[in-house]
C-alpha positions in Angstrom: 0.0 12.1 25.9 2.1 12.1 23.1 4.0 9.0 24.9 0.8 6.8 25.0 0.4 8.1 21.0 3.8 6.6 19.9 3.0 3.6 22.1 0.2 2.5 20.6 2.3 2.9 16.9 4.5 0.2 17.9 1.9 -1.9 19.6 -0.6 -1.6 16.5 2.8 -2.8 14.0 4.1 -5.4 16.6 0.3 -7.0 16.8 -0.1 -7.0 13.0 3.6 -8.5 12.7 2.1 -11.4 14.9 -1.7 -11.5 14.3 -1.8 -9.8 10.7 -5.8 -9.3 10.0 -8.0 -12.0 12.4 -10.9 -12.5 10.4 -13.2 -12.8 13.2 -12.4 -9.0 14.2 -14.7 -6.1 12.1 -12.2 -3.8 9.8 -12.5 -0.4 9.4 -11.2 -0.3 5.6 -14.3 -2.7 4.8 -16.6 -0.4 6.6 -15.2 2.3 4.2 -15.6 0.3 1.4 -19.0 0.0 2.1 -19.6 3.5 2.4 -18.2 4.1 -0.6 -20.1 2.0 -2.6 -23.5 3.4 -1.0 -22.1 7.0 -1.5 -21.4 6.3 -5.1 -24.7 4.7 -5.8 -26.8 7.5 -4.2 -24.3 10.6 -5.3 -24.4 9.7 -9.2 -28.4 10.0 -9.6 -28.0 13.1 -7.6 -25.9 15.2 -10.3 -25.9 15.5 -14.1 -24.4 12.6 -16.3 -22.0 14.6 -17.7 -18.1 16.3 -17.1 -19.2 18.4 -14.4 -22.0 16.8 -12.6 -19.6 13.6 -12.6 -16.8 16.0 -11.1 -18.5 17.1 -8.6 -20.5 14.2 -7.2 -17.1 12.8 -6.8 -16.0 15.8 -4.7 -18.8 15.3 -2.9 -18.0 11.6 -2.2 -14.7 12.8 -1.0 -15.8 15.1 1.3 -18.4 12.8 3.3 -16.1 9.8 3.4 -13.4 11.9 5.1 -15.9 13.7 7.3 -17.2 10.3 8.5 -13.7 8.4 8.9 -12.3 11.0 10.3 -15.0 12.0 12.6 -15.6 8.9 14.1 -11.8 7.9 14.8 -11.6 11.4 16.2 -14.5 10.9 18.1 -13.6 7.2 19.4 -10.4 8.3 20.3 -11.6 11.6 22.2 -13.6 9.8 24.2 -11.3 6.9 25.1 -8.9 9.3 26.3 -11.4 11.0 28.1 -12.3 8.0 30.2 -8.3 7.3 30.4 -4.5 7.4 29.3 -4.6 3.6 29.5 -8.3 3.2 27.3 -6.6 5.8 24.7 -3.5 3.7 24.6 -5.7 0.6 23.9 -8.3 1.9 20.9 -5.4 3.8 19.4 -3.5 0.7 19.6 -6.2 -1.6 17.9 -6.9 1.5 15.5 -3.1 1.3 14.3 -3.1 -2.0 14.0 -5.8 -2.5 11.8 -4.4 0.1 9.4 -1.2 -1.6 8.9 -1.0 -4.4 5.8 2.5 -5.9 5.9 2.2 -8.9 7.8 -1.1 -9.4 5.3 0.9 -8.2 2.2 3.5 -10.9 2.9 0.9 -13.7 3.7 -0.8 -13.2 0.4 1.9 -12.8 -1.5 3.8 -15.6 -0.6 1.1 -17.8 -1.2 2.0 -17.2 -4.9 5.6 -18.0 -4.0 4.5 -21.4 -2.3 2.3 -22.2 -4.9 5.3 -22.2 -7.4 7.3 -24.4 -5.2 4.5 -27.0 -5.5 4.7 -26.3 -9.5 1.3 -25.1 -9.6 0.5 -22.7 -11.7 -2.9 -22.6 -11.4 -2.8 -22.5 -7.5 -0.3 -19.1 -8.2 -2.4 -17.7 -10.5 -5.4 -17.8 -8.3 -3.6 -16.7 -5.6 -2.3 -13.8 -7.6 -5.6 -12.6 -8.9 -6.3 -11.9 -4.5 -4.0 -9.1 -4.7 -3.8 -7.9 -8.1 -6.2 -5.8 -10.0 -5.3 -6.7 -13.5 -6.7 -9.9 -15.7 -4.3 -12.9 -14.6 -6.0 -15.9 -17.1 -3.3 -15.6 -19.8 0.0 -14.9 -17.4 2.7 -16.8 -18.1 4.7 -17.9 -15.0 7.0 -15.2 -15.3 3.8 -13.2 -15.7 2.6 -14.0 -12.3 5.6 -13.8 -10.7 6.0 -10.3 -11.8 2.8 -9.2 -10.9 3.4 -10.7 -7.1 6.4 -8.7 -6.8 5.0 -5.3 -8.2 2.5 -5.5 -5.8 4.7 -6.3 -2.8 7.1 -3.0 -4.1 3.9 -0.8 -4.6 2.6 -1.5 -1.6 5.3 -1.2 0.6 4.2 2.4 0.5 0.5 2.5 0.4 0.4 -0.5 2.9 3.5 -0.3 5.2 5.2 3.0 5.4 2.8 5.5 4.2 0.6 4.1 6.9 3.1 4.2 9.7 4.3 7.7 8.5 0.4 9.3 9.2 -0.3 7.4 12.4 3.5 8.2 13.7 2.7 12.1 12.8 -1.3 12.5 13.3 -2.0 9.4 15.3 -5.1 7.2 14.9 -7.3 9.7 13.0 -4.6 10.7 10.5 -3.9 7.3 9.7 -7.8 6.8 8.9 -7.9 9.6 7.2 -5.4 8.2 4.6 -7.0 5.2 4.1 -10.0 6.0 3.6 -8.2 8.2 1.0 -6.3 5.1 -0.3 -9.6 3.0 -0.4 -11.0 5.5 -2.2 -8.7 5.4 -4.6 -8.2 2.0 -5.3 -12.4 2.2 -6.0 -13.1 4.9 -8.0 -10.1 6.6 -9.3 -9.6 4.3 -11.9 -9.0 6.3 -15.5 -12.1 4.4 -17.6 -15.7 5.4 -18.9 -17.4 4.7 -15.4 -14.8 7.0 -13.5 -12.6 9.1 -15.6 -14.3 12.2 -13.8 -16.0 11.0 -11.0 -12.8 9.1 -9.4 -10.8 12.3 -9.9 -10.8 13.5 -6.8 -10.1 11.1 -4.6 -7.5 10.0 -7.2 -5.8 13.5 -7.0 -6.1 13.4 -3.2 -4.5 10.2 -2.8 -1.6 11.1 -5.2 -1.0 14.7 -3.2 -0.8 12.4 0.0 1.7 9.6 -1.4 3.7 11.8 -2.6 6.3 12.6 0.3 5.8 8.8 1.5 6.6 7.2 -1.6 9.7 8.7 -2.1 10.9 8.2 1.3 9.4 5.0 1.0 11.8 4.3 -2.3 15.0 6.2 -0.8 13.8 3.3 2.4 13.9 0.7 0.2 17.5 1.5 -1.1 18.9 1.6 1.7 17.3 -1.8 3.0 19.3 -3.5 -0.6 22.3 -1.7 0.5 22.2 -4.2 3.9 20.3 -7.3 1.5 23.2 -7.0 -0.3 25.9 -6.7 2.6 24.3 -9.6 4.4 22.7 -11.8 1.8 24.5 -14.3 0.1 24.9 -14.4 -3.6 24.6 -11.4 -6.1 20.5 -11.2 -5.8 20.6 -7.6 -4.2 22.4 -4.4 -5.4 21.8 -1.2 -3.5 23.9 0.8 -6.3 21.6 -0.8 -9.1 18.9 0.1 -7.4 19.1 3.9 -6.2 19.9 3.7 -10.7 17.3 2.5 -11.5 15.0 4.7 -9.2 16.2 7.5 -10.1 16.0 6.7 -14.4 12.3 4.9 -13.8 10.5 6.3 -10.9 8.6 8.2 -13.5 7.3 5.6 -15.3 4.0 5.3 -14.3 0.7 7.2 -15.0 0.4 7.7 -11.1 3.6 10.2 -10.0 4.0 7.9 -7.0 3.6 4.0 -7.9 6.5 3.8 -9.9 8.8 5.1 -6.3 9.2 1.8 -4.9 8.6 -0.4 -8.2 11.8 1.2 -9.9 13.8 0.4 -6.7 12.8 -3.0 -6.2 13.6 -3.5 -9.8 16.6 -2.2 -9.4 17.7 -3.8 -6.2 16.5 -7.1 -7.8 18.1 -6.3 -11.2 14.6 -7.3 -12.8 12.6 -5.9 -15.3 9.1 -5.2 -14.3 6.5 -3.6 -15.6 5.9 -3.0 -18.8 1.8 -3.9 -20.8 -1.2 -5.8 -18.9 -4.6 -6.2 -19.2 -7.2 -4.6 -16.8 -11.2 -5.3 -17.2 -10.2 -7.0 -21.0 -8.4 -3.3 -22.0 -4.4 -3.6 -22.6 -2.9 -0.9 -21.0 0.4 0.0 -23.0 2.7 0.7 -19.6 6.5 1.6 -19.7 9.3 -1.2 -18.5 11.0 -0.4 -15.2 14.0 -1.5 -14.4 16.9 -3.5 -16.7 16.2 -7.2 -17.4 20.1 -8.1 -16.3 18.7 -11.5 -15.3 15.5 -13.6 -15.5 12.6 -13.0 -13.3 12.2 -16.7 -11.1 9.8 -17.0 -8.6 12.2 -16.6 -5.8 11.9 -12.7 -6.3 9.1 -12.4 -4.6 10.4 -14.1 -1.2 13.2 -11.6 -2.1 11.0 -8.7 -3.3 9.2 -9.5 0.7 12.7 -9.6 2.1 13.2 -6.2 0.9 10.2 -5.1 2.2 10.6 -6.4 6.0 14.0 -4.7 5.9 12.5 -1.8 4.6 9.9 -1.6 7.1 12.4 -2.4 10.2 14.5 0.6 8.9 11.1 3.0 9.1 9.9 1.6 12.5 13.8 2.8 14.1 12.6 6.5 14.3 9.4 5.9 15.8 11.5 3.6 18.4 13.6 6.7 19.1 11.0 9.2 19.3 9.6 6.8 22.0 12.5 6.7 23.9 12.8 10.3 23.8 9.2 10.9 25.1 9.8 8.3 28.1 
């Protein structure tokens, strides 16, 4: 069994390499989205408007969005595995795959990049504002550029190995499991009036389970400037710089884990990043990460998705071996 498992890891990654996320096929995360929403709305009435009732309607929450997802993958793949080794392989396979963001994560971001090249700035702002949840009307070009490439570095966690780490270890159900977590998180956990308290759990949650995959994630992401740099050309990518700067910044951030991969992209790029931004028309004073040793340009964030693919490669080698073991 555990042969078909790691199997359908490697097909779920090599179908979102080629296919990232068909619109024409239902996802999971937006089912969870939905839930959410429709949990929130019927939880809040439910318990008192204040500290308390808010804290716990949001535990609550929680606990029947991960009962669902991970009942339902559980069940789905219980039952596909009942019927055969083959029909396991192939809903674990599909499952994987729609959990997995970097083929998406590039497409999106790059956008901004190709924008730029047309020397549009509106075009790269609108494209920016897709996968960004900060105010992008008054970013300078060097403003959206940053804000592409801080997404691509966060993200290479939450989207690419974090993922890949929970369906490598707990399989289809795990990897639900996390993001509905994730999804979760990115929805309520946000620090304002509406859900200082109620988005505290799920914020906790997700924070407890990033926190051993963002930091392999980061020590990933050195390692993957270390070979930029060996077979790059030019000075763009410094491994040294980078493991620095991840180890002086990685702290630099509300969150203990969003700042893992951000302070080694920085530093790889030997960029500042970073640093104040507007959310919801509130400036958010936010620490600097990384040394500004050269100008941000809008070629960082081909390079900041460079990173990532190497990155990612490097993660996927140990779930190749543990396949080849298991054959």
């Amino acid at each position: 069994m555990f042969k078909y498992h790691i199997t359908a890891v490697l097909v779920g990654c090599f179908l979102d390499a080629c296919f990232g996320d068909p619109l024409f096929l239902w996802h999971p995360v937006c089912a969870i989205g939905n839930m959410i929403s429709w949990l929130e709305k019927k939880m809040r009435p439910r318990f008192p408007a204040n500290v308390s009732g808010e804290r716990l309607a949001g535990v609550w929450l929680v606990v029947l969005v991960l009962l669902a997802a991970g009942g339902l993958s559980f069940g789905l793949l219980s039952v596909s595995y009942g019927i055969s080794p083959i029909a396991g392989l192939a809903v674990e396979s599909i499952m994987c795959y729609q959990m997995m963001a970097w083929h998406s994560l590039r497409k999106e971001s790059m956008k901004v990049y190709h924008a730029f090249l047309k020397k549009d700035t509106e075009q790269a702002r609108q494209a920016v504002s897709m996968i960004v949840g900060r105010d992008t009307k008054s970013l300078s070009d060097i403003g959206i550029t940053k804000a592409a490439v801080e997404t691509v570095a966060e993200n290479t966690s939450d989207g690419v190995i974090a993922p890949l780490i929970f369906m490598t270890l707990f399989g289809g159900t795990g990897v639900f499991l996390y993001k509905a977590v994730n999804t979760m998180d990115s929805m309520v956990g946000y620090k304002n009036d509406r859900y200082l308290w109620f988005g505290r759990c799920a914020a906790g949650l997700d924070d407890v389970m990033n926190f051993i995959p963002a930091r392999i994630s980061a020590l990933l992401m050195v390692a993957a400037g270390f070979l930029c740099q060996l077979f790059s050309r030019g000075s763009f990518y410094c491994g040294k710089n980078g493991y620095r700067i991840w180890k002086r910044d990685r702290f630099n951030h509300k969150s203990p884990n969003s700042a893992q991969t951000e302070s080694a992209c920085a530093g790889i790029l030997q960029i500042e990043l970073a640093g104040n931004a507007w959310y919801f028309g509130t400036l958010y004073e936010k620490p600097v990460i990384g040394d500004s040793l050269r100008e941000v340009e809008y070629e960082d964030i081909a390079r900041a998705n460079v990173l990532m693919t190497v990155t990612y490669i490097l993660a996927l080698i140990p779930v190749v071996i543990l396949l080849v073991i298991s054959l």
